[in-house]
C-alpha positions in Angstrom: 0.0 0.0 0.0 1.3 3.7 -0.9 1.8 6.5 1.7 -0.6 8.1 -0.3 -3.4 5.6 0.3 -2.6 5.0 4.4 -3.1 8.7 4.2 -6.5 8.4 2.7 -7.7 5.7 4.8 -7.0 7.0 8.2 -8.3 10.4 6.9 -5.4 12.6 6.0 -4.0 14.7 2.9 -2.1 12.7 0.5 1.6 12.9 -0.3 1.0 13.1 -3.9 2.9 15.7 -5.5 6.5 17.1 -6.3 7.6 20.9 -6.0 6.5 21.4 -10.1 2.5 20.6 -8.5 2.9 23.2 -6.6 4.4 25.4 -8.1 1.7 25.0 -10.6 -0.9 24.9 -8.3 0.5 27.9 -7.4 0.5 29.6 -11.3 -3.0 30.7 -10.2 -1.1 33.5 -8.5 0.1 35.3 -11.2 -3.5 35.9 -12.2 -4.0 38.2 -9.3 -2.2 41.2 -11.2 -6.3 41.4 -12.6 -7.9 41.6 -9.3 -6.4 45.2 -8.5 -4.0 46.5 -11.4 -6.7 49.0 -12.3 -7.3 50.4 -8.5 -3.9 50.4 -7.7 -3.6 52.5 -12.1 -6.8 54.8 -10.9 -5.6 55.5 -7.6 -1.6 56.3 -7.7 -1.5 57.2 -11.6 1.9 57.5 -13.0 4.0 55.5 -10.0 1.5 52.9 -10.2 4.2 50.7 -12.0 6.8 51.3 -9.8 4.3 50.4 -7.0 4.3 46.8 -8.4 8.2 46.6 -9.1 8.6 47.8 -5.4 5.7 45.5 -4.2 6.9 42.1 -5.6 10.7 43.0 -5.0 9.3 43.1 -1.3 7.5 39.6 -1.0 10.1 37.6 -3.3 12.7 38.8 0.3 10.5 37.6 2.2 9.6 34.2 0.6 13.2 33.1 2.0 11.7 33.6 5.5 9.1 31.8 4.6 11.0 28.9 3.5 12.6 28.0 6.5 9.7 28.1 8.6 8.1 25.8 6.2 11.0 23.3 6.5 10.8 23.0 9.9 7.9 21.2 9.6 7.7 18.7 6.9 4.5 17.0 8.2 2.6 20.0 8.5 -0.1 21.5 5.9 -2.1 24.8 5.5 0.9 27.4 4.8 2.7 30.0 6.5 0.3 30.8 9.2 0.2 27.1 10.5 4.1 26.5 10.6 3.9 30.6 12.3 1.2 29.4 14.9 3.9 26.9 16.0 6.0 30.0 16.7 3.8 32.0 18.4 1.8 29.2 20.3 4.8 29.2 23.6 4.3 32.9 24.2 0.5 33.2 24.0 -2.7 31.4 22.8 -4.0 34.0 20.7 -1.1 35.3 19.0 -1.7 31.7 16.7 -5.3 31.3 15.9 -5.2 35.5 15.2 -2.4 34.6 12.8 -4.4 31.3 11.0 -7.4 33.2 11.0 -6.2 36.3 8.9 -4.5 33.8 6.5 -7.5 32.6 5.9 -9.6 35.5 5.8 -6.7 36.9 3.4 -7.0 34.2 0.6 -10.7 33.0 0.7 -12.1 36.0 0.0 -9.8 35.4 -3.6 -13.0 32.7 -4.2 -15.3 35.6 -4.6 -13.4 38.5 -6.0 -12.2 36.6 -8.7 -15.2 34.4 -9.5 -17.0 37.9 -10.0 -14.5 39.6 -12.2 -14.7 36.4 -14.2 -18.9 36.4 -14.8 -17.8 40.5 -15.5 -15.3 39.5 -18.2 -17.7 36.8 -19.7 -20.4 39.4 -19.6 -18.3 42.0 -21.6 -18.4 39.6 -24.5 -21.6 37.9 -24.4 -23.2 41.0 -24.2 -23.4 45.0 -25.0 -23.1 47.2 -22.5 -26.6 48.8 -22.4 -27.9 45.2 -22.4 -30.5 44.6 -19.8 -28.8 41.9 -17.9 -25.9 44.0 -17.3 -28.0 46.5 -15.1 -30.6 44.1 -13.6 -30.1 43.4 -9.7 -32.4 42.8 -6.8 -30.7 44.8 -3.7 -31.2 42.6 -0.7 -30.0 44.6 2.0 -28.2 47.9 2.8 -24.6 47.7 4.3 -24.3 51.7 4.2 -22.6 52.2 7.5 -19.7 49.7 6.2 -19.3 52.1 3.2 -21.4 54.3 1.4 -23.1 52.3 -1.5 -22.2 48.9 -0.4 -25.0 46.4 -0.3 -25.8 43.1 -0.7 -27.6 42.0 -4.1 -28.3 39.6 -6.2 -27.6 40.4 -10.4 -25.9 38.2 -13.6 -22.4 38.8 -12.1 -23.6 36.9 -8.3 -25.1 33.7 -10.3 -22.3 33.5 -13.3 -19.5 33.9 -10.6 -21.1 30.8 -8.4 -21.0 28.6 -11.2 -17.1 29.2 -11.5 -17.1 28.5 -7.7 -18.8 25.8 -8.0 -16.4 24.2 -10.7 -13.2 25.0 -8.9 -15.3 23.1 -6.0 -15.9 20.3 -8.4 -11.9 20.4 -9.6 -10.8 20.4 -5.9 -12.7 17.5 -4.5 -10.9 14.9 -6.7 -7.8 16.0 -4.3 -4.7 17.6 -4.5 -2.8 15.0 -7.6 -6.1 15.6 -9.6 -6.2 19.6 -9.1 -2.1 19.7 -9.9 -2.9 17.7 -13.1 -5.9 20.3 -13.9 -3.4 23.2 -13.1 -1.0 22.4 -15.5 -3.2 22.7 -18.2 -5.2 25.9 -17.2 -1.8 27.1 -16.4 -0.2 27.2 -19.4 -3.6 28.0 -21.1 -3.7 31.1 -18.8 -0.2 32.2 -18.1 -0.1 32.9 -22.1 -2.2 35.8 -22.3 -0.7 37.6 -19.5 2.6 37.0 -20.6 1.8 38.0 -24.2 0.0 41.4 -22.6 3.8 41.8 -20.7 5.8 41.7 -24.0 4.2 42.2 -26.4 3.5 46.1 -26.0 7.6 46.4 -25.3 8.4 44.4 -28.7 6.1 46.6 -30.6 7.3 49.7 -29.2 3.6 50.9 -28.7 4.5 52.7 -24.9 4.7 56.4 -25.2 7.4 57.5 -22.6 5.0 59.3 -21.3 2.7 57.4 -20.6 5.7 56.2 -18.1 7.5 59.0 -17.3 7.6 61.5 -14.9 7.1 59.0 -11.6 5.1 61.0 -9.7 1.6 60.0 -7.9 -1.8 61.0 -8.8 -3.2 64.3 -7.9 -6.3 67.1 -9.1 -6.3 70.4 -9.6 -8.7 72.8 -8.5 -11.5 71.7 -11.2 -11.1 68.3 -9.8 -9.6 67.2 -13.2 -6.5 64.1 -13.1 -3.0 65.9 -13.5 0.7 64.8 -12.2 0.8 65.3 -8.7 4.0 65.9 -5.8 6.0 63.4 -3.6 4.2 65.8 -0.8 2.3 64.0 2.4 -0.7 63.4 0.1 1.4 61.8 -2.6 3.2 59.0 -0.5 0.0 58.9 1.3 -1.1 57.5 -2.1 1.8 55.3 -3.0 1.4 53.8 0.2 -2.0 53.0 -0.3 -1.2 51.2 -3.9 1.8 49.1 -1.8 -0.7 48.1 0.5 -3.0 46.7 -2.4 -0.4 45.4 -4.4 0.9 43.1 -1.8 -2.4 41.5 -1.4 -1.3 39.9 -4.8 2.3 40.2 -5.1 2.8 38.5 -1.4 0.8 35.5 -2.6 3.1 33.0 -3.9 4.0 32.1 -0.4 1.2 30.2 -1.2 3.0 27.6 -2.5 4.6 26.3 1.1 0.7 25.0 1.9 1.0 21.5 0.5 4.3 20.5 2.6 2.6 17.8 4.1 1.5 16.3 0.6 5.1 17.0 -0.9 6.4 13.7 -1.3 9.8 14.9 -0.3 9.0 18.1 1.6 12.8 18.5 2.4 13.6 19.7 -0.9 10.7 20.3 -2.7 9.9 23.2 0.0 12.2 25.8 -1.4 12.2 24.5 -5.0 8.2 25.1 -5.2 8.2 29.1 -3.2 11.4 30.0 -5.0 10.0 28.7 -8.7 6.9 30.5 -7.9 8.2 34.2 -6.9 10.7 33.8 -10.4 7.5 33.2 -11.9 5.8 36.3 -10.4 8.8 38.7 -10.8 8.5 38.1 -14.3 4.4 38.6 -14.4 3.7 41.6 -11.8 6.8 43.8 -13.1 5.6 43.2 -17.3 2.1 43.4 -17.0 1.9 46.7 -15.3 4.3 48.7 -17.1 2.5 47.3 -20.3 -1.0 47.8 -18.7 -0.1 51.7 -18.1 2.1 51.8 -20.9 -0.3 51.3 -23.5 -3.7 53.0 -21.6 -1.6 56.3 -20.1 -3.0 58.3 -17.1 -6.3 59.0 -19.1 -7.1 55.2 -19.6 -6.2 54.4 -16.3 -9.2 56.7 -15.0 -12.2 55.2 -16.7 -14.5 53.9 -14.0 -14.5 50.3 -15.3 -10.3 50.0 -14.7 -11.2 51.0 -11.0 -13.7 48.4 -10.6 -11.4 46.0 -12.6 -14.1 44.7 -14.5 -13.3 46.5 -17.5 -9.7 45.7 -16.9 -10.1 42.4 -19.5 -11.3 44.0 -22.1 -8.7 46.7 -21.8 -6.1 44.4 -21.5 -7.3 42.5 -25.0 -6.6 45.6 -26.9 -3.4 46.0 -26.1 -2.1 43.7 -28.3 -4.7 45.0 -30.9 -5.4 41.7 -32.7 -9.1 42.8 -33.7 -12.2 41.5 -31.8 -12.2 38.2 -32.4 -8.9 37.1 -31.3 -9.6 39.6 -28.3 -12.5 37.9 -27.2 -10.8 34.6 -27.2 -7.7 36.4 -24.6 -10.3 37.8 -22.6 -12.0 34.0 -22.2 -7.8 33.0 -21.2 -8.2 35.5 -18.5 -11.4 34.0 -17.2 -9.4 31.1 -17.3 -6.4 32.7 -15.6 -9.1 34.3 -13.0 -10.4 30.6 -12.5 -7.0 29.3 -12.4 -6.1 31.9 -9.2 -9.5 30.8 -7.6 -8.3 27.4 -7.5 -5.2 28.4 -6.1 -7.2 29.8 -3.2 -9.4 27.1 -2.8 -6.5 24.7 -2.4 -4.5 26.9 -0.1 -7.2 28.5 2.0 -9.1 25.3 2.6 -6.1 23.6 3.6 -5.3 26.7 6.4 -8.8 25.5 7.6 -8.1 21.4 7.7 -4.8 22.0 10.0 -5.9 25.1 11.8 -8.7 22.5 12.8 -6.4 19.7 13.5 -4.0 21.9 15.5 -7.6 22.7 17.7 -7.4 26.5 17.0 -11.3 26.1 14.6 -13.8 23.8 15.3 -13.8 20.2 14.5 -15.5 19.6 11.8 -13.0 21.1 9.0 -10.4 18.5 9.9 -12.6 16.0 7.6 -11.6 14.8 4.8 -13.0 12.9 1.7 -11.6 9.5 0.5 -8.8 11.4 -1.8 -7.7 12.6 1.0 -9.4 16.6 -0.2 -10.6 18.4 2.9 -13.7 18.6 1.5 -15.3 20.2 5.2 -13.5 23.0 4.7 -13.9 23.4 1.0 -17.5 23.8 1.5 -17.5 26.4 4.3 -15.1 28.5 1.4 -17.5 28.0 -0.6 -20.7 29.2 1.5 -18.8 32.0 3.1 -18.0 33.6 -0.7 -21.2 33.2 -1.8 -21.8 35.7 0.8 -19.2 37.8 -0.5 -19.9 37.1 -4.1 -23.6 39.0 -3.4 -21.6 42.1 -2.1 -21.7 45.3 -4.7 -18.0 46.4 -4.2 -15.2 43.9 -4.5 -12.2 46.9 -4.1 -13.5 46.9 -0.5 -13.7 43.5 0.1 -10.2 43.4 -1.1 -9.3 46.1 1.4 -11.2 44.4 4.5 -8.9 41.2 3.2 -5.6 43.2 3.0 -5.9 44.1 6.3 -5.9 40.6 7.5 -3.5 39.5 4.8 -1.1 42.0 6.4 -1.3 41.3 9.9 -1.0 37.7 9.1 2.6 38.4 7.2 3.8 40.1 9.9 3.2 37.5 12.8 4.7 35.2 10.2 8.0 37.1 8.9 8.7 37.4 12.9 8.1 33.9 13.5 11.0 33.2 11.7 13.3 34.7 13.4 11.3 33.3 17.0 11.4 29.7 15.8 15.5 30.9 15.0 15.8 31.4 19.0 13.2 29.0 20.3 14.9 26.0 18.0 18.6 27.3 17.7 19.6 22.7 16.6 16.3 21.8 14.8 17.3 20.7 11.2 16.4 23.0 8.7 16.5 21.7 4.9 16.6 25.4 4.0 18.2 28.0 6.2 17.9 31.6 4.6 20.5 33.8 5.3 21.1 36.7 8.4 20.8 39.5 6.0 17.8 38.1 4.0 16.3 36.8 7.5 16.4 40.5 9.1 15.2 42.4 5.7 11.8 40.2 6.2 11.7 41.2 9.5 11.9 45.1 8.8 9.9 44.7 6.0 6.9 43.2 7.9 7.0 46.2 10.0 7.0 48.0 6.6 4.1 46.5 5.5 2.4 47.7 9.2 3.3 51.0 7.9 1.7 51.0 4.2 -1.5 49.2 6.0 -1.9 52.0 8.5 -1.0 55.1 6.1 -3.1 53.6 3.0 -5.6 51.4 4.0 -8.2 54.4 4.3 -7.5 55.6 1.3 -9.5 52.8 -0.5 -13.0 54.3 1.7 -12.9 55.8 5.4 -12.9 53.2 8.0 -11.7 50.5 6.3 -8.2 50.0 8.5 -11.0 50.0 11.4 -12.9 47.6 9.8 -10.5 45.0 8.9 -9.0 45.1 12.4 -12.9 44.9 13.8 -13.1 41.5 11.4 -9.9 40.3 12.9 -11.3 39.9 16.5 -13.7 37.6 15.4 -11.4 34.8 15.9 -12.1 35.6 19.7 -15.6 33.7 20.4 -14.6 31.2 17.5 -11.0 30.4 19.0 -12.8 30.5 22.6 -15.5 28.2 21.5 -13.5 25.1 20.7 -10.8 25.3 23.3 -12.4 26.4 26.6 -15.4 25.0 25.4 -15.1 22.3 23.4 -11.5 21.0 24.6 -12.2 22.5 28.1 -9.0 24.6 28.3 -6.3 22.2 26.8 -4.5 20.9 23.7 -5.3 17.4 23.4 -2.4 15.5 23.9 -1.7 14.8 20.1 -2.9 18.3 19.2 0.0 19.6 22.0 2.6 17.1 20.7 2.2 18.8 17.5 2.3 22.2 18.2 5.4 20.7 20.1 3.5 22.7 23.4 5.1 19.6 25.8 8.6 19.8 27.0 10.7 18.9 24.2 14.6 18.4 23.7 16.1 21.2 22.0 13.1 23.5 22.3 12.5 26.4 24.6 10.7 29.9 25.2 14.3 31.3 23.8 12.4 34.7 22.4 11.7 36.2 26.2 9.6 39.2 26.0 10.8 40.0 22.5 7.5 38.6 20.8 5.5 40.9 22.6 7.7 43.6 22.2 7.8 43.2 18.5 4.0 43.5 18.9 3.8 46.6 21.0 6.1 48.2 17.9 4.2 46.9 15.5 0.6 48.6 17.3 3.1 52.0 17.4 4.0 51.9 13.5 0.3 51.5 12.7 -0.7 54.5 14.5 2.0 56.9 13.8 1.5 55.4 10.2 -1.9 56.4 10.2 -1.5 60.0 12.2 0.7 60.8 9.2 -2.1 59.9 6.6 -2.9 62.9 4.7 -6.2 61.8 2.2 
């Protein structure tokens, strides 16, 4: 009998895949240059390439940290957060579950955002837009006091979206050697376009300079028309707020550490599959913009469809300026690419839920598993919870309210690594990233603090408050199923694997830096934010 196959009959993932699945499980990432290229264009203007450059330089330093952490434990699935929990677990109970739980909330929401851009894309070639289905809706309810216009409604884009939910559910549930196989080919199906939208415009020459030139961020004169604005408190104010959306995509390769624990040999294929991936994404989120603005210049960059991102496909077909029909078919490769990333989320987020359920931080019942070893209990609360966001009007904010969590989570994760460092000086590590690379990840999670709590706001007033708000949730749910549930304790295999118990060559080696790294990280937020100027 395969390891594989004991795997699926006492209910656990499968060790069915190389580094290559993941990293082209992983491909899906790329695809997430659609989900905000034309907020980060219509919001910082002429520096919103070199907001991307910047951005993905950022997370491709700090994929090394996460490398190591995810070495450390070979047996372990779900991603970062899980292998950070471990970290974070000796010092206090809450610093894990916070950190699981803003994984989680940072990729599902992925499911919905890109399920909808996809039904937006397909309705931008199926039909006109004056077409009746286009501006039919039934508003359900009013979330106003979120933000102003937000509600919750039903219309073509909430019905065509959960039908490309519901096949990357149908994809998923054959397990993770089925999905790999399925990735490969919508990966090289969908990586084309975008990589043809990247070079092709620099071949041809067709980029005005500029359209590229002078860097400078977005600002409006006293008419309130678009011009070239300063590097004053209200500029950076700006580029910080595209940094801070940017990363939400750029960051996302890390991605590929969640399927350690189906690697078949985890010690090496670790590093292959998050270094493969980040080449992969240096490549994509540094051609596509400069191409994207390149080509549609300050003025394109406005229209209110490139905001949204729905028009962004459409956009991005004329580019190449192959006439309508061969357009059409590259906007259908970006539906593909948009269902490609949604898979990607599916098979990472759901998998933050199986082991954050195993390692008793969520309840029970996501720790299940079907018989191809797919945790198929999680899968389906993904599923239901981005229906619920798929009916929302605005997926910028829902982006935002993510990017909050997604943030927070990357910074109780970069400083992990340098707390497992302390805490398990003799542990083997099968990759062991350098000082210099280990302490850039550090500062730049503090960094990122900063461009969270100077831009976040920019995207709609209260939306740092929010996504911190959505963060405490984890309280009750965390409190539930350990004081509750597991009346105050790790189960005794749950507490071996946390490695909780006393344990040869581990101790609390950190001291009171963890918490100190925390009160800095509250003060960067809010001198960050004090220094806002909208």
């Amino acid at each position: 009998m395969t390891t594989g196959e004991v795997g699926a009959e006492n209910g656990a993932l499968q060790r069915g895949i190389s580094w290559t699945g993941a990293f082209w499980i992983a491909s899906g990432v790329p695809a997430l240059v659609l989900f905000s290229i034309g907020t980060i264009a219509a919001t910082v203007g002429m520096a919103s390439w070199v907001v991307w450059t910047t951005s993905i330089c950022f997370g491709f330093i700090q994929a090394f940290s996460y490398a190591e952490i995810a070495g450390l434990f070979p047996h372990k699935s779900g991603g970062a957060s899980v292998y950070g929990a471990v970290a974070w677990a000796r010092y206090s109970k809450m610093f894990a579950p916070v950190s699981v739980w803003c994984n989680w909330l940072a990729w599902s929401p992925v499911l919905a955002i890109g399920s909808g851009l996809a039904a937006g894309y397909s309705l931008s070639i199926l039909f006109g837009a004056d077409a009746a289905i286009n501006s039919w809706q039934v508003t359900l309810f009013d979330l106003g006091f979120l933000k102003t216009g937000l509600t919750v409604r039903l219309n073509a884009t909430f019905f065509i979206g959960a039908v490309f939910l519901l096949i990357a559910f149908a994809i998923q549930h054959r397990g993770i050697s089925s999905t790999a196989k399925v990735q490969v080919v919508l990966g090289v199906i969908a990586l084309l376009p975008l990589l043809l939208i990247g070079l092709v415009p620099l071949l041809t020459g067709d980029i005005p300079a500029q359209h590229l030139w002078p860097i400078v961020p977005l600002a409006h004169d006293a008419a309130g028309n678009a011009v070239p604005g300063h590097w004053n408190a209200p500029g950076i104010t700006l580029f910080a707020s595209g940094l801070f959306v940017a990363a939400w995509s750029t960051y996302s390769f890390e991605t590929a550490v969640c399927y350690t624990r189906e690697f078949r040999d985890p010690k090496t294929d670790t590093f292959k599959a998050i270094l493969y991936s980040g080449l992969l994404c240096v490549v994509v989120f540094t051609l596509v913009p400069i191409s994207f603005q390149g080509v549609l210049g300050l003025s394109g960059m406005l229209a209110p469809d490139i905001y949204s991102n729905m028009g962004v496909g459409k956009a991005m077909a004329a580019m190449i300026s192959a006439g309508p029909v061969i357009g059409n078919m590259i906007v259908v490769m970006m539906v593909l690419a948009l269902l490609l990333a949604i898979i990607t989320s599916m098979a990472g987020s759901s998998r933050t839920l199986y082991q954050a359920s195993a390692d008793g931080w969520l309840p029970r019942y996501l720790s299940r598993v079907n018989e191809k070893g797919a945790p198929t209990a999680a899968m389906w609360t993904d599923l239901g919870f981005n229906l619920l966001l798929l009916s929302l009007s605005d997926y910028v904010f829902v982006l935002a309210i993510s990017n909050v969590c997604y943030v927070l989570f990357n910074f109780l994760n970069l400083n992990s690594a340098w707390i497992h460092r302390l805490d398990r000086p003799n542990w083997e590590r099968p990759y062991r990233a350098p000082l210099p690379l280990l302490g850039m990840g550090t500062l730049l999670s503090f960094v990122n603090l900063a461009l969270m709590g100077m831009g976040a706001d920019v995207l709609g007033k209260g939306t740092l408050l929010t996504g911190l708000s959505v963060v405490t949730l984890i309280v009750p749910v965390f409190a539930w199923r350990h004081y509750v549930v597991d009346k105050g304790k790790f189960p005794e295999d749950m507490a071996e694997d946390l490695h909780l118990v006393p344990e040869e060559g581990v101790k609390s080696g950190a001291g009171v830096l963890p918490f100190l790294a925390i009160a800095a990280g509250v003060v960067v937020v809010v001198v960050a934010h004090s220094l806002a100027v909208y």
